[in-house]
C-alpha positions as CSV (number, residue, x, y, z in Angstrom):
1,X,-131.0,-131.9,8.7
2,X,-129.8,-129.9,11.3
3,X,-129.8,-132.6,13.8
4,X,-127.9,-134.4,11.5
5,X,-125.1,-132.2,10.7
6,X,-124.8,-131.7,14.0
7,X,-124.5,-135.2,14.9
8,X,-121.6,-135.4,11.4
9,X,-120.0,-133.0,13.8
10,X,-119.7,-134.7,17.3
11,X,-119.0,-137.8,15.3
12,X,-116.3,-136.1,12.9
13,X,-112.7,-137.3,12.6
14,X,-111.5,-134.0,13.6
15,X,-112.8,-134.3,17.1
16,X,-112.3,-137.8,17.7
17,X,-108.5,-137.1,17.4
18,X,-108.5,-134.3,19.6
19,X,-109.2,-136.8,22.0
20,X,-107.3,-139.8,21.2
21,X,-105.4,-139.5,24.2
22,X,-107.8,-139.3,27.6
23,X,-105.3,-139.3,30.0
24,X,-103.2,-136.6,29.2
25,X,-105.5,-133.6,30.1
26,X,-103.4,-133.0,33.4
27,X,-100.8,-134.2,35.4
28,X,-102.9,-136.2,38.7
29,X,-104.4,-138.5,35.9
30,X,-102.7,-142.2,35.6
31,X,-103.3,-144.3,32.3
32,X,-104.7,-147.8,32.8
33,X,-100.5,-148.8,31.7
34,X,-99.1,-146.7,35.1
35,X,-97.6,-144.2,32.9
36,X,-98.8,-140.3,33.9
37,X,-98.0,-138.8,30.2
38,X,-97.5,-135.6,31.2
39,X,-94.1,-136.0,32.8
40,X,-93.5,-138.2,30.1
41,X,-93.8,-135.6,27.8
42,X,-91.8,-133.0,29.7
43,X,-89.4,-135.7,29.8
44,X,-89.5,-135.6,25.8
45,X,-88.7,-131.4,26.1
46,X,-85.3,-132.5,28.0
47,X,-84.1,-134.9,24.6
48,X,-85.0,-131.8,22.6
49,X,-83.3,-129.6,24.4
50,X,-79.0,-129.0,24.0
51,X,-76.8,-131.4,25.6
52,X,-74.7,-131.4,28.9
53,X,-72.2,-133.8,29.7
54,X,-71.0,-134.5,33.3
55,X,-67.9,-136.0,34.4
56,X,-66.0,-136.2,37.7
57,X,-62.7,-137.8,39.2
58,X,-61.4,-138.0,42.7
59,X,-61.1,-134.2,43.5
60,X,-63.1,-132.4,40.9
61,X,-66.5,-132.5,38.9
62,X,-66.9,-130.7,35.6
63,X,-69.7,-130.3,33.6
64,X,-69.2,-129.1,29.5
65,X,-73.1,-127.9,27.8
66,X,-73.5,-126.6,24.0
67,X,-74.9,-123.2,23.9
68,X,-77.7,-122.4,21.2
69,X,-78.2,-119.5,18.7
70,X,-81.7,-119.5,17.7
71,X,-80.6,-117.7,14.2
72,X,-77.5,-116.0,13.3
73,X,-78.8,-112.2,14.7
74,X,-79.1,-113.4,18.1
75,X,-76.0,-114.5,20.6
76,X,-76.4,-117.6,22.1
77,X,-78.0,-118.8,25.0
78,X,-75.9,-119.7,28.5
79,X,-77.1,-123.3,29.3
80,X,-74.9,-123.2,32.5
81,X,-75.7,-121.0,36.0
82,X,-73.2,-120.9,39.3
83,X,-75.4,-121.2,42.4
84,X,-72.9,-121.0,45.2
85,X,-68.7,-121.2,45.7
86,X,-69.2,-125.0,45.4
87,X,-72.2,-126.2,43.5
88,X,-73.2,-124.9,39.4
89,X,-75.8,-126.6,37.3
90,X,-76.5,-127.3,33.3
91,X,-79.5,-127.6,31.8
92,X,-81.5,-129.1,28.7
93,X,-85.0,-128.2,28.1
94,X,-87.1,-125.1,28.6
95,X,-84.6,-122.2,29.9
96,X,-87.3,-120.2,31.9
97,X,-87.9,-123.6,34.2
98,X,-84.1,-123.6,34.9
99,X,-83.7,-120.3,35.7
100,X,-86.6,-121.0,38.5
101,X,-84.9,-123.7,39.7
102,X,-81.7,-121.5,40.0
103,X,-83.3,-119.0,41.9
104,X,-84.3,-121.9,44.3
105,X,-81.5,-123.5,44.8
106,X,-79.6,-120.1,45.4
107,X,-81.8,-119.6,47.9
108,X,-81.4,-122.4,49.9
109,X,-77.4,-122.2,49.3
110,X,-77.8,-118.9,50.7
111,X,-80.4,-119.8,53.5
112,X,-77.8,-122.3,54.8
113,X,-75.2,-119.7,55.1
114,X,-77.1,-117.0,56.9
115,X,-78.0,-119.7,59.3
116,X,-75.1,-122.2,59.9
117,X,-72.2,-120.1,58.3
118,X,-71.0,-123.4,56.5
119,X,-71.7,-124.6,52.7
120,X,-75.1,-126.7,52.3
121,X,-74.2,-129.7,51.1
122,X,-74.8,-130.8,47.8
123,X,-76.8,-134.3,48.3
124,X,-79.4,-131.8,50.6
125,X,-79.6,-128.9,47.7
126,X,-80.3,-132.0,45.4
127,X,-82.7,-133.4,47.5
128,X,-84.6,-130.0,48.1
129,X,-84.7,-129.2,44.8
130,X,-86.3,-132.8,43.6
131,X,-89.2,-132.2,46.2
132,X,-89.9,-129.1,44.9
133,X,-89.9,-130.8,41.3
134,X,-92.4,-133.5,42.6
135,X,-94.5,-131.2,44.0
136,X,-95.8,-130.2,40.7
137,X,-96.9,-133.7,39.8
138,X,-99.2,-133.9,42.8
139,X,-101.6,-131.1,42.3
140,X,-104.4,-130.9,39.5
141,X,-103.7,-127.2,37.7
142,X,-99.9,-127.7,37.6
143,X,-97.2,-129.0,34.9
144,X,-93.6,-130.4,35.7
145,X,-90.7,-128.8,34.7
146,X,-89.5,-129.2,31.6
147,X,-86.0,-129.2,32.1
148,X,-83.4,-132.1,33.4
149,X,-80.7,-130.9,34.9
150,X,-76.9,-131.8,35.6
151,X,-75.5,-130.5,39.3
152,X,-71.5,-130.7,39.7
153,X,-70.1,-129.6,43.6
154,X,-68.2,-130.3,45.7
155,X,-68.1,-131.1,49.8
156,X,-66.5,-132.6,52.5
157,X,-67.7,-136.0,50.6
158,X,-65.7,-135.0,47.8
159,X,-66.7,-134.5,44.1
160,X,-70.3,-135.0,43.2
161,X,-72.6,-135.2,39.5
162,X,-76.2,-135.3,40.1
163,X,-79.0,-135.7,37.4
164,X,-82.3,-134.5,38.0
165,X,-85.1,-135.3,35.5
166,X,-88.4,-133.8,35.1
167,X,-90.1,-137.1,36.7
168,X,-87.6,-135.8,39.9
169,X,-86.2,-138.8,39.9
170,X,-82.2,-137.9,40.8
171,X,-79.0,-140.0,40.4
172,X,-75.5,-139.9,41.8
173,X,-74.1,-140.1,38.5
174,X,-70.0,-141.2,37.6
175,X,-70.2,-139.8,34.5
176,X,-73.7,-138.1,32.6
177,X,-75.0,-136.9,30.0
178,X,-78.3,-135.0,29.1
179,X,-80.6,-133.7,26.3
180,X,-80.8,-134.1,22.4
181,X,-78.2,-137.0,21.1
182,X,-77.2,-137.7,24.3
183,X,-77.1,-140.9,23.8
184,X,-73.8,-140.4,21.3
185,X,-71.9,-139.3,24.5
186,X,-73.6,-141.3,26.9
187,X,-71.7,-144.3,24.9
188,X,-68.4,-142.5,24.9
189,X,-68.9,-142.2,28.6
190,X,-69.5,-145.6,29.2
191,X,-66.3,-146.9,27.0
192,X,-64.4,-144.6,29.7
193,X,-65.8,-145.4,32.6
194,X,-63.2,-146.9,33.9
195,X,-60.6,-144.4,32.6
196,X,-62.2,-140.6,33.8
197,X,-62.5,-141.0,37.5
198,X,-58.4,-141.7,37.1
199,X,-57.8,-139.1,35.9
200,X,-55.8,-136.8,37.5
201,X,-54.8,-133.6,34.9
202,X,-57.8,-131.8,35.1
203,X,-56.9,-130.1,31.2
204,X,-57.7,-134.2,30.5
205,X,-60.6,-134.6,32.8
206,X,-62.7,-131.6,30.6
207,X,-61.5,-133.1,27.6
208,X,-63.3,-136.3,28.0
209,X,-66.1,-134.0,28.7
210,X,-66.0,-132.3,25.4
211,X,-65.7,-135.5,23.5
212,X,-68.4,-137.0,24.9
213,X,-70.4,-133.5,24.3
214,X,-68.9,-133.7,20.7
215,X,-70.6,-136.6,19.4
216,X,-73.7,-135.1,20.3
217,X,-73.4,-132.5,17.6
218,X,-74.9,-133.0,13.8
219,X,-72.3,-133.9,11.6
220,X,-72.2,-130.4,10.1
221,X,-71.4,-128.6,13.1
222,X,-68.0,-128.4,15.0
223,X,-67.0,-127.4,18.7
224,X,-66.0,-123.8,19.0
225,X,-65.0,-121.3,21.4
226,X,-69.1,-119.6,20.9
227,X,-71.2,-122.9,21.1
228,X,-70.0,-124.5,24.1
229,X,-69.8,-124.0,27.8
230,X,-66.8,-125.6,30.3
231,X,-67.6,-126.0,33.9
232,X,-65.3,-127.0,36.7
233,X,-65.5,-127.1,40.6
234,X,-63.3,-129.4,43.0
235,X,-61.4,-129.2,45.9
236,X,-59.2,-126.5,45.8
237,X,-61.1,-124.6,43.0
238,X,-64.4,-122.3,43.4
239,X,-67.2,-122.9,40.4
240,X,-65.8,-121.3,37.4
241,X,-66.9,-121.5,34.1
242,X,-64.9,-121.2,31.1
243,X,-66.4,-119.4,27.9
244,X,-65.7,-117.6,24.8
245,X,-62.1,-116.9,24.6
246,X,-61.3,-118.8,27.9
247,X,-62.8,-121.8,25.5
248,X,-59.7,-121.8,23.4
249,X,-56.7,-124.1,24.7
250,X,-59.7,-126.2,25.3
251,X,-60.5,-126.1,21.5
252,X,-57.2,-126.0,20.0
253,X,-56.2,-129.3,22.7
254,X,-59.3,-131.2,20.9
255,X,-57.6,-130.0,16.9
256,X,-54.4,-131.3,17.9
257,X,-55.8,-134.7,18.6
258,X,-58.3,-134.5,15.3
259,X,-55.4,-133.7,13.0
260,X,-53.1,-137.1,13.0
261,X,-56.2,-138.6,13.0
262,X,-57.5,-136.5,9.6
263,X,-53.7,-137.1,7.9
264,X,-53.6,-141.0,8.8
């Protein structure tokens, strides 16, 4: 009887679903499909985590994120980090990853400096930094990053929007958007492709931004001056980001427009 229940054991449907998946136990393992499921599912962490939206015209990049309370006694958490004069980043995803990643890449900003006095550019920081994401998919032991994240500098090549997802895959992006509903504002984006890199105000350029991050929201929540971040850098202006009461002719711009629309 013993053997028996034993065997009721092995054969149990407890167990058998513990390992319903066999090729997800770490990262160096391929499926017989070509998919390696643990990116995948850090890949899954970025769409859960709060949205970025990146846009860019011909002499400046800005990047607007949402920033998230996780209950009404704590503040909320910046989504957003400068790394150098010319170059900040957003993320979506796990926060400790990104800060990491920060740390990195303010490294190597900084590494460039001490040795060639000049600004790295922002195609090499991108590069350097996807390397270093890869690097975790090659070794039995490790995990990728959970985080995707959204680069906006600027250099002598002009205005740039990078996205780098946890696969460390990256993209040269005209216009991008990351993390949970981002697919809302990646359609808004695409409607105006056409339209943001013409334009020139640069009040107008973050508004499109903050559109596109506005449809990510639920439909119970609204943009304010406390849940969202905005981000510019460009040719004649160091990284700067704008929050909390910096927020608000940003906010009030996006009520004027909502309100002929609410009385029609």
């Amino acid at each position: 009887k013993a053997g028996k229940g034993l065997l009721q054991v092995v054969e149990g449907p407890s167990l058998s679903k513990m390992f319903r998946n066999q090729y997800d136990n770490d990262i160096t393992t391929w499926s017989p499909q070509g998919r390696i499921h643990q990116v995948e599912y850090a890949m899954e962490a970025v769409k859960q985590g709060t949205a970025c939206v990146g846009v860019k015209n011909k002499t400046h990049a800005v990047i607007a994120a949402l920033k998230r309370s996780p209950s009404e006694l704590s503040g909320y958490q910046k989504k957003v980090f400068p790394i150098d004069d010319h170059i900040g980043m957003a993320m979506s995803g796990l926060t400790s990853d990104a800060r990491s990643l920060c740390r990195f890449m303010r490294s190597e900003c900084l590494g460039q400096k001490w040795a060639y006095s000049e600004p790295l550019p922002v195609y090499r920081l991108v590069a350097s930094v996807a390397s270093k994401m890869q690097r975790c998919t090659q070794f039995w032991g490790r995990r990728p990053f959970g985080v995707g994240v959204l680069i906006a500098g600027f250099d002598e090549k002009g205005p740039h929007v990078y996205s780098i997802d946890p696969s460390s895959n990256y993209y040269d992006c005209k216009s991008m958007a990351i993390g949970a509903r981002s697919q809302s504002a990646k359609t808004y984006l695409e409607r105006h492709v056409d339209e943001i890199p013409q334009t020139e105000d640069l009040t107008q350029l973050a508004l499109h931004a903050l559109r596109a991050l506005r449809d990510c929201l639920p439909s119970d929540t609204e943009l304010s001056t406390r849940n969202c971040t905005v981000c510019v850098v460009g040719a004649d202006t160091p990284f700067v980001a704008y929050e909390d009461e910096k927020m608000t002719p940003f906010i009030k711009a996006l009520e004027s427009e909502a309100a002929p629309m609410a009385s029609s």
